[in-house]
Structure formats: C-alpha cells, structure tokens
C-alpha positions in Angstrom: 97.3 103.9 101.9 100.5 105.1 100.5 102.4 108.9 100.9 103.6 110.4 97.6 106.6 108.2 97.0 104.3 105.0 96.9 105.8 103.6 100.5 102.6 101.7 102.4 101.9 103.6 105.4 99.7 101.3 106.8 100.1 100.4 110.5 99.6 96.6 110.4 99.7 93.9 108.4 96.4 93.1 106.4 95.4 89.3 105.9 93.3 88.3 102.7 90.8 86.5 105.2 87.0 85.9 104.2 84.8 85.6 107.1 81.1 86.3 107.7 80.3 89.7 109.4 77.9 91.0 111.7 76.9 94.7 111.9 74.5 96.7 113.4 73.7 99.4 111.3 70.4 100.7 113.0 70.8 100.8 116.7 67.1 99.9 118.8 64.6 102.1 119.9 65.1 103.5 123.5 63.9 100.9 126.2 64.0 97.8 123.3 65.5 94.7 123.8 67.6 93.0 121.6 70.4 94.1 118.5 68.5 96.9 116.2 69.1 96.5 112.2 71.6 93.8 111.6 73.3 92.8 108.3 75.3 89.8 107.3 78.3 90.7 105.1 81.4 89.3 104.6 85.3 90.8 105.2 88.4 91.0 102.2 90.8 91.7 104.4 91.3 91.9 108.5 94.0 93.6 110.1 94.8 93.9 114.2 93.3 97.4 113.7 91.0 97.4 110.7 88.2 95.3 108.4 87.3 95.6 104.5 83.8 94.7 104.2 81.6 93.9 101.2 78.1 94.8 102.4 74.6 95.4 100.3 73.7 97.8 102.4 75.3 101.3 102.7 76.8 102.6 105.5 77.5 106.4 106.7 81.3 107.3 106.5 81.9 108.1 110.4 79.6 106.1 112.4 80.6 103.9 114.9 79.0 100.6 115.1 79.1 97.3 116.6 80.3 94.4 114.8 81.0 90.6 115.0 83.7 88.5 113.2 83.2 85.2 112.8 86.5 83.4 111.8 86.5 80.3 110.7 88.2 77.6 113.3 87.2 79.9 115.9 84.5 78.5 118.5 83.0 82.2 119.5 82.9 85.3 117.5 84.9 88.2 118.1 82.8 91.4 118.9 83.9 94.8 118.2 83.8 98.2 117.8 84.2 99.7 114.2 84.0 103.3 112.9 83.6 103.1 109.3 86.4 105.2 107.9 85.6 105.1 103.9 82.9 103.3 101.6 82.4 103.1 98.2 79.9 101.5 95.7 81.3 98.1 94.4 81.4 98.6 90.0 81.4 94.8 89.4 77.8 94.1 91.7 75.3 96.6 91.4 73.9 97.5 94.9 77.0 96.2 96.7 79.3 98.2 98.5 83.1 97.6 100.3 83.8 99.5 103.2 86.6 100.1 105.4 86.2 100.0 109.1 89.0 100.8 112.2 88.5 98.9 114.8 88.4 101.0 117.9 89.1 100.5 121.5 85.5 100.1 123.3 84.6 98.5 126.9 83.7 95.1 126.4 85.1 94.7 123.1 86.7 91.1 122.3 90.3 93.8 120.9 93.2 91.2 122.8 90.7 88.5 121.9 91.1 89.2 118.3 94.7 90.2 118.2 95.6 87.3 119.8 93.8 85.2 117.3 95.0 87.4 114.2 98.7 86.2 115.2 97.6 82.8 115.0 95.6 82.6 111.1 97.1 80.7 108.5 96.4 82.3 105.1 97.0 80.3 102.0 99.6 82.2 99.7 98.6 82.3 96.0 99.9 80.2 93.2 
C-alpha cells in the first residue's frame, strides 16, 4: 500500500516466507463436530499483522475465518484469526487466487505466539 507520493504505508515489515496454510472457509453445521470446509494453500508473504495467500478456492472479501500457519522449523502451528481484506484472481494459473488476510486479535488465537516467532525467521536475501 503506498499514499500518493509512493511512500509504503504499511505497518510492519512483510517477510517473503512460503509456508503451508490452513483455512476454514465453510464453518460446520450447528451442533457438528469437527473443522467445516478446509483448504490447503500456501502464504507469499507473512507479516506480524497480515498473510498473502495463494489459494484455489475463492474467498469472500470481509469474512473472518480461522486459519493455521505452519512454518517451517516450527514444532506446532500457529492458529489465527484472519479477515480477508482483498482477493483477486491469479492471471498466470487459471482458477488460482492470492488473497490478503489481517490477522486480528481473537480469544485463543496463537497472536504473541506468532509474533514472537516472526522476530525469530531467517529469510534468505536474493542474489
């Protein structure tokens, strides 16, 4: 994101990090057990406060959903809380879509869990 003289007005620090992704896109039935409509997808980038997500499935700008970051080198995942903030359709994969998510502050969220592990990630510069 960047105002009308180009300056990045982005809160935090994005990190070029692939990991897989869990989201629940469909949430169960009333009185079910167990997660609803699950997809595996994979992240772009991860921030303290945010996720880019390539996904094949598409996903309503606005909803809030749970989701579950597994980083590499990490034993557990992280689960969160993400509202998806913007989507479009990916031009080089048909059927593919990148989506942007802000992670939001939810009881029982894994949030100091994954900030404190975001401070920690070693991401290989280019070149």
């Amino acid at each position: 994101m960047a105002d009308e003289q180009g300056r990045n007005m982005r809160r935090y620090c994005r990190l070029p990090l692939a990991s897989t992704v869990f989201i629940e896109i469909e949430s169960p039935p009333p009185g079910a057990v167990g997660p609803g409509k699950v997809v595996r997808c994979h992240t772009l980038e991860v921030s303290r406060r945010g996720l880019r997500v390539q996904l094949d499935q598409r996903v309503t700008v606005g909803a809030i959903l749970q989701v579950g970051v597994d980083i590499p080198g990490e034993a557990d995942p992280f689960y969160l809380v993400g509202q998806v903030r913007w989507r479009m359709r990916e031009k080089d994969r048909p059927g593919s879509w990148i989506a942007g998510f802000e992670i939001l502050e939810a009881a029982g969220s894994d949030i100091p869990q994954w900030e404190a592990a975001l401070e920690y990630i070693d991401v290989p510069e280019d070149g």
